[in-house]
KOLTIRO-963454 format. One line per field, with one value per atom (N, C-alpha, C): residue in three letters; atom name; x, y, z. Coordinates in nm, 4 decimals, padded with zeros to 6 digits. Layout:
N
r <- (ALA / ...)
a <- (CA / ...)
u <- (X / ...)
v <- (Y / ...)
w <- (Z / ...)
This chain:
104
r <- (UNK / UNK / UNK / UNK / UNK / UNK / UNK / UNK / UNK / UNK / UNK / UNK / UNK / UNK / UNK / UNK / UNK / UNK / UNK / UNK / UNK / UNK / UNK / UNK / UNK / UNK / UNK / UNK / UNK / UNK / UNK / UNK / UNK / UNK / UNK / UNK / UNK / UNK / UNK / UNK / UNK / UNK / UNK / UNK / UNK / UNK / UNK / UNK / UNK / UNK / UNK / UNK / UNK / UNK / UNK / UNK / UNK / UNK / UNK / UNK / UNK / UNK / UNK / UNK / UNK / UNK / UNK / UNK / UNK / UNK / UNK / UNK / UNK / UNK / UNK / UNK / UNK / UNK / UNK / UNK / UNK / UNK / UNK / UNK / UNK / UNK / UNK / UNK / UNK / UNK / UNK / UNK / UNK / UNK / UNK / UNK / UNK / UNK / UNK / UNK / UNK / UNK / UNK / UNK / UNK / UNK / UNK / UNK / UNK / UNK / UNK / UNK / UNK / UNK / UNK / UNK / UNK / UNK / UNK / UNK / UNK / UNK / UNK / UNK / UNK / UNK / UNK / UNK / UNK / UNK / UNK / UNK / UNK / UNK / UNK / UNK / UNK / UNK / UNK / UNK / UNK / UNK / UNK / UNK / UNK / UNK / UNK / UNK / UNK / UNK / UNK / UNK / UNK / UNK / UNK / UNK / UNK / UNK / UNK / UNK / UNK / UNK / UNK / UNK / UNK / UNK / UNK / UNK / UNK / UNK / UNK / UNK / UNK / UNK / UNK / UNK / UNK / UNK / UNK / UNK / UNK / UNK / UNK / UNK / UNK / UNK / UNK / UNK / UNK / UNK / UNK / UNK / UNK / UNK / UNK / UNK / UNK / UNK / UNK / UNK / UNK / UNK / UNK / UNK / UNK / UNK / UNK / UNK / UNK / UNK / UNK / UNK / UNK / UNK / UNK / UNK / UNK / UNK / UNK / UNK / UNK / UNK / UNK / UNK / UNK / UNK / UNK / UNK / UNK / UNK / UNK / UNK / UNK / UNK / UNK / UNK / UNK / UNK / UNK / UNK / UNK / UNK / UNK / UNK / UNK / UNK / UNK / UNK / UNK / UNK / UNK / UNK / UNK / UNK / UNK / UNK / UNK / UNK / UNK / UNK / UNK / UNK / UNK / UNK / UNK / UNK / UNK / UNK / UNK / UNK / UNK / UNK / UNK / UNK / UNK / UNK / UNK / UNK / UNK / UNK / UNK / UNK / UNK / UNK / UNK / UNK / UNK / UNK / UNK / UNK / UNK / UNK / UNK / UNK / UNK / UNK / UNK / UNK / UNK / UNK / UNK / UNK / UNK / UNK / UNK / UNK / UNK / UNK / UNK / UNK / UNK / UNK)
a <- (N / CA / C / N / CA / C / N / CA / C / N / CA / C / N / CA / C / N / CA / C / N / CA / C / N / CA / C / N / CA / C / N / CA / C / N / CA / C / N / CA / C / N / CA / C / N / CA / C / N / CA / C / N / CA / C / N / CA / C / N / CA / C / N / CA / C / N / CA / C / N / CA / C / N / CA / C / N / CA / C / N / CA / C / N / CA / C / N / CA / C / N / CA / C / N / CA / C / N / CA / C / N / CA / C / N / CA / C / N / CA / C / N / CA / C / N / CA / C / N / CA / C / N / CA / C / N / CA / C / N / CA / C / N / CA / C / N / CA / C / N / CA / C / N / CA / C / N / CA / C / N / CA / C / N / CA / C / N / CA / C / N / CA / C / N / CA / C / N / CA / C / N / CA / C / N / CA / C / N / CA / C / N / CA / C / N / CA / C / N / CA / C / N / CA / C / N / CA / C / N / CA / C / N / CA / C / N / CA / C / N / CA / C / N / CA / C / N / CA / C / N / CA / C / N / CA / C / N / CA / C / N / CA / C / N / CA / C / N / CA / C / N / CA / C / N / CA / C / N / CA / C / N / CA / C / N / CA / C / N / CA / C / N / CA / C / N / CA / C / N / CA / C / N / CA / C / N / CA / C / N / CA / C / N / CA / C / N / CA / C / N / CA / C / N / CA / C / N / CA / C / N / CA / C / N / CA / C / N / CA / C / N / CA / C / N / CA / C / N / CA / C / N / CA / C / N / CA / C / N / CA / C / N / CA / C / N / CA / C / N / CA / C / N / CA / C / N / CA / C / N / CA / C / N / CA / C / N / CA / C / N / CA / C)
u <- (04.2966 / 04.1935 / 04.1922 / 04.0869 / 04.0657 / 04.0739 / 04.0884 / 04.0852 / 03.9500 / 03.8951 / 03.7763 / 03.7826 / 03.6324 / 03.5916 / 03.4967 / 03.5772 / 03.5371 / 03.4473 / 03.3834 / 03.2812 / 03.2799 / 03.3597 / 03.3451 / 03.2440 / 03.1878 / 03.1023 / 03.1221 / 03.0879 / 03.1409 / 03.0007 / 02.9265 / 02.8324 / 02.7943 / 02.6945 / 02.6333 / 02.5787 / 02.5221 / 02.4260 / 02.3863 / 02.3810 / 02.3052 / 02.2314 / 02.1535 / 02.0736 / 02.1050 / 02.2373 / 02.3095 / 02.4262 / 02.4049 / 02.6220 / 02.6327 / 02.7745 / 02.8189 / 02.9319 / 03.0007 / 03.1242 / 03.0978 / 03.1565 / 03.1528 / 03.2470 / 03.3017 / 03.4285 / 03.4355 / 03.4531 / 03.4169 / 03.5847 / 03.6524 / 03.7785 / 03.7927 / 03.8638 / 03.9214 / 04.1099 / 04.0888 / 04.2056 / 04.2348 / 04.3560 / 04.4144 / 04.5637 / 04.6081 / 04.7126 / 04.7568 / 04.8706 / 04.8997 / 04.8594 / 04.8854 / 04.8807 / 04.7027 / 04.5795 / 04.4528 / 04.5042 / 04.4937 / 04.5043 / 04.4150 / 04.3812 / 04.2773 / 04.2384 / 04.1590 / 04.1337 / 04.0017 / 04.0198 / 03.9216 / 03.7408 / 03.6895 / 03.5581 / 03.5193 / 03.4713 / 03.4874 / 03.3115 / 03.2849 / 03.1868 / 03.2332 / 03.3836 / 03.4117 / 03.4451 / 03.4274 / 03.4361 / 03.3506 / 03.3520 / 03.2749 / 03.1956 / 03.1006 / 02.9835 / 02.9777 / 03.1055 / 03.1338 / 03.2343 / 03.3428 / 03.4176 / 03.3794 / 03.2937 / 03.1906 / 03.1675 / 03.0414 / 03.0003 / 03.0437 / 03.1987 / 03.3009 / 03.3985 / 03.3811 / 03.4765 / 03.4025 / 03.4465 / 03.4031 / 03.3818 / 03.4779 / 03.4711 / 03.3689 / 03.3403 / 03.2167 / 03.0792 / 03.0214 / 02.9478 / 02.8616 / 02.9435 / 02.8571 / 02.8088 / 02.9023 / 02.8549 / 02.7309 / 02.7329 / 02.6449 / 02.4870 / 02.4741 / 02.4199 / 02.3230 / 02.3950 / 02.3653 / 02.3100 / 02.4007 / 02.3398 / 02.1791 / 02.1735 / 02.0691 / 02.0893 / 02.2099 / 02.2458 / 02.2511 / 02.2486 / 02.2954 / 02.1221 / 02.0743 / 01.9418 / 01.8758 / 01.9030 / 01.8492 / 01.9508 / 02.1330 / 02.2367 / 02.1104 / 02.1216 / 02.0134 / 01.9040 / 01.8481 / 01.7081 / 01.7516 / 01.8574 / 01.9094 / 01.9423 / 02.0604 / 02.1403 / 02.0904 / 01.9755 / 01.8834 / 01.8581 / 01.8421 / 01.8267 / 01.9411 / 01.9436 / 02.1185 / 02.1605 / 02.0192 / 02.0778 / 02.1231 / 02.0385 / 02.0705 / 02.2658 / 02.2263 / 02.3779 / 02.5364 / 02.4894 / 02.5955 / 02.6162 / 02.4998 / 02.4937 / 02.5766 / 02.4602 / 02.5082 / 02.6772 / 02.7458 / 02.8553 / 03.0080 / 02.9388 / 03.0639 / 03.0022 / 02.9513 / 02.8750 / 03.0021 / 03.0053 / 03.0801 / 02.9669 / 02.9980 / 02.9266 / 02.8261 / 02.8926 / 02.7554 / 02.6728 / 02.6577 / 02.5178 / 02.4175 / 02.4336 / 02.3184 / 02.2278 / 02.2514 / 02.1739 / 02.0307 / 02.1087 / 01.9838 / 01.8757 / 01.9024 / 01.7697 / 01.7288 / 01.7241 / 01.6347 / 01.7409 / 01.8427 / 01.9127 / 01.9732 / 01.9681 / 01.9927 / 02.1553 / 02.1941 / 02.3589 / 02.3892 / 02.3223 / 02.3157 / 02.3123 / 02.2069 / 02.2733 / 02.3986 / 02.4319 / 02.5522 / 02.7022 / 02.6765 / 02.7346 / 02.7882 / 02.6445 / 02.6561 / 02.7518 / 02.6618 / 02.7650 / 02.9206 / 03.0028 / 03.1114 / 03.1461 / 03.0963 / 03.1482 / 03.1823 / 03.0757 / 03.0299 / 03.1586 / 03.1767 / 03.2601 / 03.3955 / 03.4612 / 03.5506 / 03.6267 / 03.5406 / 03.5945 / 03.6767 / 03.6903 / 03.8164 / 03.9515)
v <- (-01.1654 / -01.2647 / -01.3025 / -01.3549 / -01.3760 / -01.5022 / -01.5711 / -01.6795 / -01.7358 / -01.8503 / -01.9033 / -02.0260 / -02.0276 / -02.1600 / -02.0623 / -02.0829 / -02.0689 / -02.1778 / -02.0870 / -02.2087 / -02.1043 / -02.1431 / -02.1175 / -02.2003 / -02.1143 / -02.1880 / -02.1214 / -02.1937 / -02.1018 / -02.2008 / -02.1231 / -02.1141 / -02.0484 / -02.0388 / -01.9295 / -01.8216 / -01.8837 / -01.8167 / -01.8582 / -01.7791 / -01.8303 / -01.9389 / -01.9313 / -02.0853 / -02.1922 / -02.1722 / -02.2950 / -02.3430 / -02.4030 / -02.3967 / -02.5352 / -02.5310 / -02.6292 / -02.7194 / -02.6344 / -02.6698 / -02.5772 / -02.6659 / -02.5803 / -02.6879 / -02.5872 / -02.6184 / -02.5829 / -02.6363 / -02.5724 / -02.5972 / -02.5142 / -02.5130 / -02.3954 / -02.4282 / -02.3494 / -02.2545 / -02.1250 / -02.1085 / -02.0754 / -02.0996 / -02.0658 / -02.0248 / -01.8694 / -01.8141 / -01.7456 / -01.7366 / -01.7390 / -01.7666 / -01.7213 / -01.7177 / -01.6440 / -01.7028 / -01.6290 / -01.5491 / -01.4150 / -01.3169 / -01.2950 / -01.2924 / -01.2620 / -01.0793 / -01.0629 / -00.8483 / -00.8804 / -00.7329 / -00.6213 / -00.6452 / -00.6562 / -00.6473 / -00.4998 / -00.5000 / -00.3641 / -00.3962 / -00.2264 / -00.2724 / -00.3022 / -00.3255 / -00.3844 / -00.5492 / -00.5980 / -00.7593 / -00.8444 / -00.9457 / -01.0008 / -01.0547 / -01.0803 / -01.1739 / -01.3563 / -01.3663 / -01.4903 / -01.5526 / -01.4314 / -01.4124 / -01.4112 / -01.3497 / -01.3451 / -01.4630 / -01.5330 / -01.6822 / -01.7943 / -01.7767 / -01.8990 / -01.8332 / -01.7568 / -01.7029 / -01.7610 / -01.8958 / -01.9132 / -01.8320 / -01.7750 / -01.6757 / -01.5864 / -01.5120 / -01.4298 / -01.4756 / -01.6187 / -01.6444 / -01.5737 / -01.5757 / -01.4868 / -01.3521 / -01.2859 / -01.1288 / -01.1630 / -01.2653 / -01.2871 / -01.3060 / -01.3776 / -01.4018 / -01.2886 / -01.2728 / -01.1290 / -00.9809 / -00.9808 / -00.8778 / -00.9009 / -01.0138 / -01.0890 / -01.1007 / -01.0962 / -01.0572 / -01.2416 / -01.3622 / -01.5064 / -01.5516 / -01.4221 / -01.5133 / -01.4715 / -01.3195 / -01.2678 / -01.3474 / -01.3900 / -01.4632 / -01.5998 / -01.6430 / -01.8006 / -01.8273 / -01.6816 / -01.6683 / -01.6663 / -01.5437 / -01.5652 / -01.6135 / -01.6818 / -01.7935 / -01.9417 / -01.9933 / -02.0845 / -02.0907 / -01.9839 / -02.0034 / -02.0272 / -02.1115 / -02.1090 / -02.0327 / -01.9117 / -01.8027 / -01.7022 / -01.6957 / -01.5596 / -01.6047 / -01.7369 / -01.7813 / -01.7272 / -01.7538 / -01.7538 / -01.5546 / -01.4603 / -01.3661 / -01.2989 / -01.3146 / -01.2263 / -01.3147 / -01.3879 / -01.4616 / -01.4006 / -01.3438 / -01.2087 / -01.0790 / -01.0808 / -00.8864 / -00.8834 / -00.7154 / -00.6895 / -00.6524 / -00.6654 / -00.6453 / -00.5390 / -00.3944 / -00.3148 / -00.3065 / -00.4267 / -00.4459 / -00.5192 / -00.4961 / -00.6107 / -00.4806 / -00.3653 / -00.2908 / -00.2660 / -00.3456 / -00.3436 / -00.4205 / -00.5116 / -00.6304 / -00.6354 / -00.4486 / -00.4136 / -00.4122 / -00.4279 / -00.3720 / -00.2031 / -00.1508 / -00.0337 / -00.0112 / 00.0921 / 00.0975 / 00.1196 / 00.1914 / 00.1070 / 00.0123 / -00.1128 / -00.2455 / -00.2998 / -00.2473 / -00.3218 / -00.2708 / -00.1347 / -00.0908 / -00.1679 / -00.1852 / -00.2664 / -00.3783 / -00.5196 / -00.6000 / -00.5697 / -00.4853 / -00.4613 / -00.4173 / -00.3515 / -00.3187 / -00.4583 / -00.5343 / -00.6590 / -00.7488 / -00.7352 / -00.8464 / -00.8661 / -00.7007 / -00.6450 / -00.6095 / -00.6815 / -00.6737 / -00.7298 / -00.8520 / -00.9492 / -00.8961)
w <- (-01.4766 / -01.4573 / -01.3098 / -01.2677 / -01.0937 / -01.0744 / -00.9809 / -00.9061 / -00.9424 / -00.9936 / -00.9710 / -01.1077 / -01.0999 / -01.1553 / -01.3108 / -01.4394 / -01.5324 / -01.6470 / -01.7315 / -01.8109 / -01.9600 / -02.0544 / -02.2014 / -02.2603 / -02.3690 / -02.4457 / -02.5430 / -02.6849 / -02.8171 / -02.8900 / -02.9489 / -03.0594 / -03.1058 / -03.2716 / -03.3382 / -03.2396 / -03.1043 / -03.0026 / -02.8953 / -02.8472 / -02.6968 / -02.6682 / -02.7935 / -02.7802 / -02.8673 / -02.9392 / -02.9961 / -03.0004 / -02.8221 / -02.8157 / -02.8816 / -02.9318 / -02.9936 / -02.9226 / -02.8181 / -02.7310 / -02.5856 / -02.5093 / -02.3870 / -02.2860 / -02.2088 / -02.1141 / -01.9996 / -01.8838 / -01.7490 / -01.6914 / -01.6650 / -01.6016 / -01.4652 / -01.3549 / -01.2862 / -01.2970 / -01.2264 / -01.2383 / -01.0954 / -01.0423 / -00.9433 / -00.9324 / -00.9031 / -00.9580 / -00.8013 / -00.8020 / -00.6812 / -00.5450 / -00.4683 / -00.3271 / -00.2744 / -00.2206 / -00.1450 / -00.0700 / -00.0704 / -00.0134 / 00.0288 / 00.1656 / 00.2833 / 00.2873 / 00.2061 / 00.2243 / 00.2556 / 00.3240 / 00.3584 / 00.2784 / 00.2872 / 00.2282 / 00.1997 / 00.0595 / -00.0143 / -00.1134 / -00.1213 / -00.2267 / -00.3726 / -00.3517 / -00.4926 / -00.4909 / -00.3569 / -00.3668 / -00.4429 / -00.5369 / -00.5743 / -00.4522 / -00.5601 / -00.4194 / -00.4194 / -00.5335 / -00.5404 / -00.4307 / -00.3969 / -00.3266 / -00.1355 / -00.1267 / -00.0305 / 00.0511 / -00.1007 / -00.0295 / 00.0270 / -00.0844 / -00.0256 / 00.1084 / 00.1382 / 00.2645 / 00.3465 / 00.4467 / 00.5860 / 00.6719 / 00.6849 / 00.8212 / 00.8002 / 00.7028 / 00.6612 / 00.7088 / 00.7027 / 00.7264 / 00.8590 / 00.9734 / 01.0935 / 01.0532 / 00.9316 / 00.9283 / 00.8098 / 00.7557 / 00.6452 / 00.7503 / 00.8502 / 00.8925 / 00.9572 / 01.0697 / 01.1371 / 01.0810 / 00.9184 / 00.8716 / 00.7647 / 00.7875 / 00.6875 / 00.5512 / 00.5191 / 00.3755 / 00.3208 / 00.3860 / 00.3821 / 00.3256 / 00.4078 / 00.3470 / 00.2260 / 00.1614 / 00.0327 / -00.0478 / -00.0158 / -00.1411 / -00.1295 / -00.0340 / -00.0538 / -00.1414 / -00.1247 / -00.2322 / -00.3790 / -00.3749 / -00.5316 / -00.5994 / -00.5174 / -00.5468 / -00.5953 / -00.5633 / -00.6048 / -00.7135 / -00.7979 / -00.9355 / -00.9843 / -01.0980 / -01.1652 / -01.2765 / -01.3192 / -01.4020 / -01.3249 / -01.2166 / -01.0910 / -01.0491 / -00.9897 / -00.9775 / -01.0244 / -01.1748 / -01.2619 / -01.3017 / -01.3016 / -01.2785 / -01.2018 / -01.0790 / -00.9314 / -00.8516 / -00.8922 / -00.8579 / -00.9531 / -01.0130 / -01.1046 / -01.0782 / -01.0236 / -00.9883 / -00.8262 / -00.8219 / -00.7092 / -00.6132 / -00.4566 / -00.3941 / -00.3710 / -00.4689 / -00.4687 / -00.5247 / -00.6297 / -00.7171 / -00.6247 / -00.4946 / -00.4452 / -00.4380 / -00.4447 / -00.4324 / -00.5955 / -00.6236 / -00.7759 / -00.6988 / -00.6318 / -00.5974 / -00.4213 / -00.4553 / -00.2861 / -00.1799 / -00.1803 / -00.0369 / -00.0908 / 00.0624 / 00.0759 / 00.0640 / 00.0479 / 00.0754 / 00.2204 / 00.3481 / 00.4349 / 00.5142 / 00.4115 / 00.4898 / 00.4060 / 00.2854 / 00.2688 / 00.3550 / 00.3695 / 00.4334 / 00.5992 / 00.6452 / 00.7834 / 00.7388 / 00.6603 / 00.6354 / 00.6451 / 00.5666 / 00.5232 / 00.6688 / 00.7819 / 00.8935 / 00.9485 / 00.9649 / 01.0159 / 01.0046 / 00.8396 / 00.7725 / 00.8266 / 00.8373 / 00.8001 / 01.0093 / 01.0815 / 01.2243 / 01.3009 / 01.1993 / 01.2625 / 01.3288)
């Protein structure tokens, strides 16, 4: 299981929860890696330092667009970074990013 902020819900269905629980977990030590197209993109947003490569590569402003919705949110925030390529980026620019990211 990963580091983050979890939300159970248990009902007949999707559209009839009966219980629901929002908890975090935090298990060892943040380990500072490499940016990979297997990083989450949840992982991503909260990295400070990322922010300049987020910027520069324009990738801060398509997460902004997505991210606004709170189904896209909860979605694209467990996807790894090479699904941004479902919603119009090239593997090229993710590629850039990950150079970008990954220069410190």
């Amino acid at each position: 299981m990963d580091n983050g902020e979890y939300n159970i819900q248990v009902g007949s269905s999707s559209r009839n929860i009966k219980l629901e629980e929002k908890f975090s977990i935090t298990m060892g030590s943040d380990v500072i890696s490499d940016v990979t197209p297997n990083t989450y993109i949840s992982d991503i947003t909260k990295r400070y330092e990322l922010q300049q490569a987020l910027e520069v590569s324009g990738m801060k402003r398509l997460f902004d667009q997505l991210l606004m919705d709170e189904s896209n949110r909860e979605l694209l925030e467990n996807l790894p970074l090479r699904a941004i390529v479902t919603v119009g980026w090239t593997i090229d620019q993710m590629n850039n990013f990950i150079q970008l990211a990954n220069q410190n």
